[in-house]
Steps between C-alpha positions, in 0.01 A plus 500: 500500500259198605167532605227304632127566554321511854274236343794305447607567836181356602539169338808445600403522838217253476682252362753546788212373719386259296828349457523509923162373536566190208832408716275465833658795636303677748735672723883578480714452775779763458782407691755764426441860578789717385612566107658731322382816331619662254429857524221607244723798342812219467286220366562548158839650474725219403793731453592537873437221820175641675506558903311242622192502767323214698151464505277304745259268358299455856460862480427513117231256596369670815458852292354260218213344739467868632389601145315204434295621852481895303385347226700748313842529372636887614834465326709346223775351748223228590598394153872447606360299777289308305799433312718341797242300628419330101858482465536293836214268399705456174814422678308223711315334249732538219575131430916445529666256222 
């Protein structure tokens, strides 16, 4: 079983911003908007293929901005969203070799 502290958490997080902020990266163009999604009780079943589901990342960020604006997260799926949308910037800026 792994674990990891909210603190940790935390830092992680503020590096991620530093590291955006170092690279002169102030906004993200996203030019894709459909992915794949693994279904949260398939995601970690490896014995079997898992039924796939799309997810929008315009809409991940329009609920995103919407929280941001309730200055308050009501649920854990704004997690998964968060998710998509750092995964995206990953896939963008991710040098290629």
């Amino acid at each position: 079983m792994s674990k990891i502290l909210v603190s940790e958490i935390e830092e992680l997080f503020k590096l991620l911003i530093s590291k955006l902020k170092r690279d002169g990266i102030e906004d993200i163009n996203i030019e894709t908007d459909e992915y794949w999604i693994v279904l949260a009780d398939e995601w970690n079943v490896q014995n079997n293929s898992p039924k796939l589901s799309v997810g929008s990342l315009e809409e991940d960020i329009t609920l995103l901005k919407e929280t941001i604006k309730n200055g308050e997260m009501h649920s854990y799926v704004d997690f998964d969203k968060i998710s998509s949308v750092l995964r995206a910037i990953s896939e963008k800026e991710l040098p290629t070799s």
